[in-house]
C-alpha positions in Angstrom: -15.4 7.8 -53.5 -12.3 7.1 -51.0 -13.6 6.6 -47.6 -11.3 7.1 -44.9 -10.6 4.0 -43.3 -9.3 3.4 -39.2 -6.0 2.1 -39.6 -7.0 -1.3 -37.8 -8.3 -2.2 -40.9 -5.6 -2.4 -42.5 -4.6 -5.7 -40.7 -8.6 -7.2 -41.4 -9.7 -9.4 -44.1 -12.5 -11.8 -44.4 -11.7 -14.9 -42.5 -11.0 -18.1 -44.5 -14.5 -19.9 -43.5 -16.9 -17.1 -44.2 -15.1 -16.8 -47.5 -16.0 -20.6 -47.8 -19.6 -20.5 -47.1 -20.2 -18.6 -50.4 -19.0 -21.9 -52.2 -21.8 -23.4 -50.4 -24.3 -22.2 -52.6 -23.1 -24.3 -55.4 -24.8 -27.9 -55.0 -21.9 -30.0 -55.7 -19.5 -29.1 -53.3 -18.4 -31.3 -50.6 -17.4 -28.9 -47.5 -15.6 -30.0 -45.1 -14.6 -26.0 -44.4 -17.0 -24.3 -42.5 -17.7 -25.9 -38.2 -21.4 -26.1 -39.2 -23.6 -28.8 -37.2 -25.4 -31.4 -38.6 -28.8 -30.0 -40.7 -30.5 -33.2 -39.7 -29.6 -32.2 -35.8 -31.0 -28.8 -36.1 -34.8 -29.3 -33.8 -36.9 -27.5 -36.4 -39.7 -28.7 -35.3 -39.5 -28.4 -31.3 -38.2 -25.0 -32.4 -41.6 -23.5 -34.2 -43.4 -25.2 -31.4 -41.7 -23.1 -28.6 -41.5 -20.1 -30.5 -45.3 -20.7 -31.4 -46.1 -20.6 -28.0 -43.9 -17.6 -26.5 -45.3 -15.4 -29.2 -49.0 -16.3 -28.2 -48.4 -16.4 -24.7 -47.9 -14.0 -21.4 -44.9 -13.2 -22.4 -45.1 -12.3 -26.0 -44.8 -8.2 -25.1 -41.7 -8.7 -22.9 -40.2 -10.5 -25.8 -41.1 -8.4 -28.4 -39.7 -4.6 -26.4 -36.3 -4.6 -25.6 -34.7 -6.5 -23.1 -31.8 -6.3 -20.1 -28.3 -6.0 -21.6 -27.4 -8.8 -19.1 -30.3 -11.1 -20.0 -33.5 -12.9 -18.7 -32.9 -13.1 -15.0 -35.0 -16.6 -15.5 -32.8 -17.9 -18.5 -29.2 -16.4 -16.4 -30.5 -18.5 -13.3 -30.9 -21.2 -15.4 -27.6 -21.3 -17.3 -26.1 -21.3 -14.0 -27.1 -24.3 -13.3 -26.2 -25.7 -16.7 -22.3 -25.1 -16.1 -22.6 -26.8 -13.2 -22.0 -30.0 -15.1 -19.0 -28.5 -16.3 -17.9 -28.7 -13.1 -18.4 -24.6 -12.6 -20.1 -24.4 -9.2 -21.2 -21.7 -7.2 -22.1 -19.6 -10.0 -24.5 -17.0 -9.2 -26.6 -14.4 -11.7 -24.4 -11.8 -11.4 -21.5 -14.4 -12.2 -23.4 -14.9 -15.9 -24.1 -12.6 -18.8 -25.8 -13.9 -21.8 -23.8 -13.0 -25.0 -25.1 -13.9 -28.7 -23.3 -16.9 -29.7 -19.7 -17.2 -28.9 -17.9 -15.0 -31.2 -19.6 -12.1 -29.2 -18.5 -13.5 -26.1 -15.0 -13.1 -27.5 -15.6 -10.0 -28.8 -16.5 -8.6 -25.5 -13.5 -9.9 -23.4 -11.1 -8.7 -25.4 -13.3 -5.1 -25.9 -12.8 -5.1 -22.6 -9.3 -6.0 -22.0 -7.2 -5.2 -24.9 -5.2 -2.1 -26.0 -3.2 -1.4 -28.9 -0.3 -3.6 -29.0 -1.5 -5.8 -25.7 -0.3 -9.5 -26.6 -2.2 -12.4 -26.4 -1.4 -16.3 -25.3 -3.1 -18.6 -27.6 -2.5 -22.3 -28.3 -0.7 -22.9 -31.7 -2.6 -23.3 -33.6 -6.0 -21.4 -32.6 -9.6 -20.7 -33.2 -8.6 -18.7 -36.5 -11.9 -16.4 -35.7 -10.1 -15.1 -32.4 -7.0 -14.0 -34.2 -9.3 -12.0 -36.7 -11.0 -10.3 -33.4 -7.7 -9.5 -32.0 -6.5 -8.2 -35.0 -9.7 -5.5 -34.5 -8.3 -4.6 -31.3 -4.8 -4.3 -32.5 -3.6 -6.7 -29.9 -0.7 -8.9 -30.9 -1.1 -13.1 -31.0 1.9 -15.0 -29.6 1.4 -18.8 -30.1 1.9 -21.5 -26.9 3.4 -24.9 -27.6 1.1 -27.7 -27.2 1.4 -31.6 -27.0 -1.1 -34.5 -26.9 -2.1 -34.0 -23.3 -3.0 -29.7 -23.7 -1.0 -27.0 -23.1 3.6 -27.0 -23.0 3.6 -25.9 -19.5 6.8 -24.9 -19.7 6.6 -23.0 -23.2 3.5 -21.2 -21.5 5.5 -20.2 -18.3 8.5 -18.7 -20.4 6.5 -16.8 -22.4 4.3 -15.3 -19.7 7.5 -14.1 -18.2 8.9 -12.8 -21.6 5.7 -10.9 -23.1 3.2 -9.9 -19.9 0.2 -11.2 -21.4 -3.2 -9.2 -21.1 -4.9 -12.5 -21.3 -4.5 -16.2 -22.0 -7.2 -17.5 -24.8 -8.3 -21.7 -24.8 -10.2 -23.9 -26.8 -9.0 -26.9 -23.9 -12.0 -29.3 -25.2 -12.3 -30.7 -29.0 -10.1 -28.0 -30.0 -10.5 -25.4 -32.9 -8.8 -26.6 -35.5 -7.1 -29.9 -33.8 -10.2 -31.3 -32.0 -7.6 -32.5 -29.1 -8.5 -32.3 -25.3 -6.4 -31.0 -22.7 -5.9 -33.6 -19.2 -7.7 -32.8 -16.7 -3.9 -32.5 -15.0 -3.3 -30.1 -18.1 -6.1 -28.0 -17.5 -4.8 -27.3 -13.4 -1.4 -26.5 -14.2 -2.7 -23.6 -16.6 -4.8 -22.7 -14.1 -2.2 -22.5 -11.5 0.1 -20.9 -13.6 -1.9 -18.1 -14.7 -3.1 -17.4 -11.2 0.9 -17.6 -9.7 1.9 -14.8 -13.0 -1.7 -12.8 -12.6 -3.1 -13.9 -16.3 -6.5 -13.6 -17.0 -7.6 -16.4 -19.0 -11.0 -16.7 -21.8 -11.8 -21.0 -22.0 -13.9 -21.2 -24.6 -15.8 -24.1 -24.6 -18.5 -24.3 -27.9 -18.1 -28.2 -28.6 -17.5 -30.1 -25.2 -21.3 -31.7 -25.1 -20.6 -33.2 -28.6 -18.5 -36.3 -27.1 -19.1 -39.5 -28.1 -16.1 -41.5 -27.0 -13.7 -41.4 -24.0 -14.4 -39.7 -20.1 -15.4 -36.0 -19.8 -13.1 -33.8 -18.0 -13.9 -30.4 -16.0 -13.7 -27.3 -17.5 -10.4 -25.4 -17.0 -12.6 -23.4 -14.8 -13.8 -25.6 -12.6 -10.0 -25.3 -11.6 -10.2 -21.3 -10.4 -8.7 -20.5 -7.7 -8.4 -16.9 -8.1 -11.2 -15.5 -10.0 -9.1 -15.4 -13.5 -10.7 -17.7 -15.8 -14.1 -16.4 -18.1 -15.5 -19.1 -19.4 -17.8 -18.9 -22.8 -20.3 -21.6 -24.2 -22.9 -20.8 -26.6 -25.5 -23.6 -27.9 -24.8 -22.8 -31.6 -23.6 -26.5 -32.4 -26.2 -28.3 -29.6 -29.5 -26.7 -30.6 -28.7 -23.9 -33.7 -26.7 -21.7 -34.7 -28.9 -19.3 -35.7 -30.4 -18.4 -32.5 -27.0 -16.7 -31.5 -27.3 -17.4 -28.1 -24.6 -18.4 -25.3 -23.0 -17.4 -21.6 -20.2 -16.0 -20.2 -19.3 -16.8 -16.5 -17.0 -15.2 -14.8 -16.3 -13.0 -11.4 -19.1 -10.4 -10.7 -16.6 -7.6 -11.5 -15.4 -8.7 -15.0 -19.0 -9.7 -16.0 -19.8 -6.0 -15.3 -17.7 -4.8 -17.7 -18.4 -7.2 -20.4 -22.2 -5.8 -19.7 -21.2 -2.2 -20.2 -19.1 -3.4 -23.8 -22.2 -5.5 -25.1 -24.7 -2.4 -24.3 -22.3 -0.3 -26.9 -22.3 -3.3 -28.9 -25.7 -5.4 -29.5 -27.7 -3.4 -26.7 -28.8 -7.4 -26.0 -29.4 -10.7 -26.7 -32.2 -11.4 -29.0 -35.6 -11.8 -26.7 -37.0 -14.7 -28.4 -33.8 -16.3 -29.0 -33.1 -16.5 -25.0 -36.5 -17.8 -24.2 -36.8 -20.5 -27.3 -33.2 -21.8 -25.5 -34.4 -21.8 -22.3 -37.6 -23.6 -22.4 -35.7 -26.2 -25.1 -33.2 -26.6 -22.5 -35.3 -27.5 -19.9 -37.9 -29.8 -22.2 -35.3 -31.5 -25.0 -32.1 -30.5 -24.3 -30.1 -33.8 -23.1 -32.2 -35.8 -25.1 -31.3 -34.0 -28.1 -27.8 -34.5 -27.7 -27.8 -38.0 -27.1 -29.9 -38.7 -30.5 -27.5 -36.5 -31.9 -24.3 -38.2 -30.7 -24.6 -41.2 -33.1 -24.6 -39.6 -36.3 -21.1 -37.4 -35.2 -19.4 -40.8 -34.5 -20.6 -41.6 -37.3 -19.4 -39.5 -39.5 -16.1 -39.1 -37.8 -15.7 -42.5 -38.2 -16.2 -42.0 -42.1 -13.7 -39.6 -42.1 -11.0 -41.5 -40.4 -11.8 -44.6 -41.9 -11.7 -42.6 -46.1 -8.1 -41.0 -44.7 -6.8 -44.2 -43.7 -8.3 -45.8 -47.1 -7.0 -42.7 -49.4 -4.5 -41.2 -47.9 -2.5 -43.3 -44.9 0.4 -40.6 -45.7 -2.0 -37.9 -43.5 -0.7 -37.5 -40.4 -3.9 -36.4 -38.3 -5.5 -36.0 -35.4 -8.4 -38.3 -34.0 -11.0 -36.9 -31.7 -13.3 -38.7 -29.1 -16.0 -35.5 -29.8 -16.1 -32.2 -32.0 -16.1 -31.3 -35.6 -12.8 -31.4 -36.7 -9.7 -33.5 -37.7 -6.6 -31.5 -38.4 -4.1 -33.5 -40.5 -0.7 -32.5 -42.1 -0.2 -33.0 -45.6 2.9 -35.1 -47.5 5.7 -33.8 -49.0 5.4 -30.2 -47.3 2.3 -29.8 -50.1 1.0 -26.3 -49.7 -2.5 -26.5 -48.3 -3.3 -22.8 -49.2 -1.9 -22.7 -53.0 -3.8 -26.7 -53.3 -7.0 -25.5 -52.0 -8.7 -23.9 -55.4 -8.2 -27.0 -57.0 -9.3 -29.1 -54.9 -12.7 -26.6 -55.0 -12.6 -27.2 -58.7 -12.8 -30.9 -57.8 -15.8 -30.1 -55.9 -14.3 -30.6 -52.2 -13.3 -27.4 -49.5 -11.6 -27.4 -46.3 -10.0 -24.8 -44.7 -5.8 -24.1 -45.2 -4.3 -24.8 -41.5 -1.7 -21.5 -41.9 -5.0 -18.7 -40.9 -4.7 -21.0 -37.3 -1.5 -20.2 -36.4 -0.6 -17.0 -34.6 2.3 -16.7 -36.6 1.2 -17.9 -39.6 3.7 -20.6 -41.9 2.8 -24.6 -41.2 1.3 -24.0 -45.1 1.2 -28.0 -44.9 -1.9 -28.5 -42.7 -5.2 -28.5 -43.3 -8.7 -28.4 -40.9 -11.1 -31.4 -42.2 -14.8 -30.8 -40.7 -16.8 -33.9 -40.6 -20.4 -32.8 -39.4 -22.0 -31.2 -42.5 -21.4 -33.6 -45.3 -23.0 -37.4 -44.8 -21.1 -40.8 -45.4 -21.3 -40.9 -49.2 -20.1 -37.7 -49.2 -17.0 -38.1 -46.8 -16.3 -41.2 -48.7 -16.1 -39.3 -52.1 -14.9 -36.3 -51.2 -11.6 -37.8 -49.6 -11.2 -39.6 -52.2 -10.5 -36.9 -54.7 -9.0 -35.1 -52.3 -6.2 -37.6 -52.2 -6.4 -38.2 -55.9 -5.6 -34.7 -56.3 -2.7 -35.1 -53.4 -1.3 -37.7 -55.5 -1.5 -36.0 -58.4 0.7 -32.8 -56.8 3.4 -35.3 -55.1 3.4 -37.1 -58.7 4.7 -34.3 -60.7 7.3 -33.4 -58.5 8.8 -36.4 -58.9 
């Protein structure tokens, strides 16, 4: 059969993790591919208790019809209270729409703002999951020069004047893939420089609870002056991920639209899902992430501590919260033509080119620390950078 494909698939391929996560059914593997959350931080058992009790309680018919593509008026309410310690004040229900899990939030922004051939601002390098939804869209990815503190200012003001962006797209808090986070001073110059040039911005903000070292700092939002920034979280790395459930928060107007995408999209946000996050936000939430807390450090710590052990050639990244480092290999190695043998050593990551909007830096590489424990870190770097060796050997 030859189906008749729309041309914007001719620029779509499965993105580099999901194509990971089938290795993940083989035992021996050491991932440190996919952004998965710790399986020992996942509240099974709070979890069953809540969902126990909506489904034999008051509400069990209202969960089980369909629901309000905007969401729970109880659960909105509520979530705009939670970015308020984001520093995102003032947020009312109609500022909020409930979106399932992040990637829909993004979906729906740029559903609702992109054309063919619209270009996107993105930090180089990006969330590579973005770039794959643009791609949909047929929008165009230009990449933004970044430095320790965020954001090139400058870089992002010349190319706002050269390409018109539709929109500007963030991760400012333990970045995806870098796990850096922009200054708070960072955060208001992109703010005020989107407003001055009339950019709409998405901050996407999935990790910034997970911090376990260093001072928090606002969301870029909390720095909107004008009504231009959307900011999505979801609570797919703080509770689970497979409850698909997050917010988007953003002027009244803009979340109206987003609401009129997701009804052609989803319809809605899964009932249960919205309820189980809601009462687990209000009975474990803060608790649950301070337990939680330890074993990231810890594991970070594993990580940083096997690179510097195994492989003190790795120029990488060192984050104060997260799930990533982001390191660039010796000798201009190429991370993308390495990475099936390092999967026949048992040991995945992710190739740092698929982050870049323009692709090339074929030397970096995206190390996730969260889903493999201590002995595992310890072993898996280390035939990781016997295998490094190995390559930088025979070119000698």
């Amino acid at each position: 059969m030859k189906y008749g494909y729309s041309g914007r698939m001719a620029n779509l391929n499965g993105t580099a993790t999901r194509e990971i996560f089938k290795l993940l059914s083989r035992p021996e593997i050491i991932s440190f591919a996919g952004g998965l959350p710790a399986s020992e931080c996942l509240p099974k058992k709070e979890i069953q208790e809540i969902a126990a009790g909506l489904l034999g309680g008051k509400d069990a018919m209202r969960i089980l019809q369909y629901g309000t593509s905007e969401g729970f008026d109880d659960f909105r309410d509520a979530l705009a209270h939670y970015v308020g310690k984001v520093g995102i004040h003032g947020v009312k229900r109609e500022n909020t729409l409930v979106i399932s899990g992040g990637q829909n939030g993004i979906d729906l922004m740029l559903k609702t703002l992109i054309d063919k051939g619209d270009t996107v601002l993105v930090e180089d390098p990006t969330y590579l999951a973005f770039l794959q939804i643009l791609n949909s869209y047929e929008g165009r990815a230009v990449g933004v020069k970044s430095n320790a503190d965020g954001l090139d200012i400058a870089d992002l003001t010349e190319k706002i004047k050269k390409h018109k962006p539709k929109l500007l797209y963030v991760v400012p808090t333990f970045s995806n893939p870098t796990g850096k986070t922009y200054s708070a001073a960072n955060r208001k110059a992109i703010a005020e420089t989107t407003a001055k040039y009339g950019v709409t911005v998405l901050e996407d903000d999935p990790y910034g609870k997970l911090r376990f070292s260093g001072e928090s700092v606002p969301a870029l939002k909390s720095f909107d002056t004008c009504g231009n920034i959307v900011y999505i979280t979801s609570f797919s790395k703080l509770i689970s991920p497979g409850l698909r459930t997050g917010v988007a928060v953003g002027e009244s107007e803009i979340i109206r639209k987003m609401t009129i995408c997701k009804q052609g999209t989803d319809l809605h946000t899964s009932n249960l899902s919205q309820l189980i996050v809601k009462e687990y936000m209000e009975k474990y939430l803060d608790a649950h992430i301070k337990d939680s807390l330890p074993l990231y450090r810890e594991r970070k710590q594993a990580m940083i501590d096997a690179i510097d052990r195994y492989m003190p050639y790795l120029k990488h990244t060192d984050p104060d919260g997260g799930l990533f480092i982001f390191g660039r290999l010796p000798g201009g190695l190429n991370a993308t033509q390495m990475l099936p043998q390092a999967v026949e050593r048992n040991v995945a990551y992710i190739q740092g080119s698929v982050f870049y909007a323009g692709g090339g830096h074929e030397d970096t590489i995206r190390l996730n620390y969260s889903n493999a424990n201590t002995e595992q870190i310890e072993r898996g770097i280390k035939s990781l950078a016997k295998l490094i060796e190995e390559k930088i050997g025979g070119r000698k």
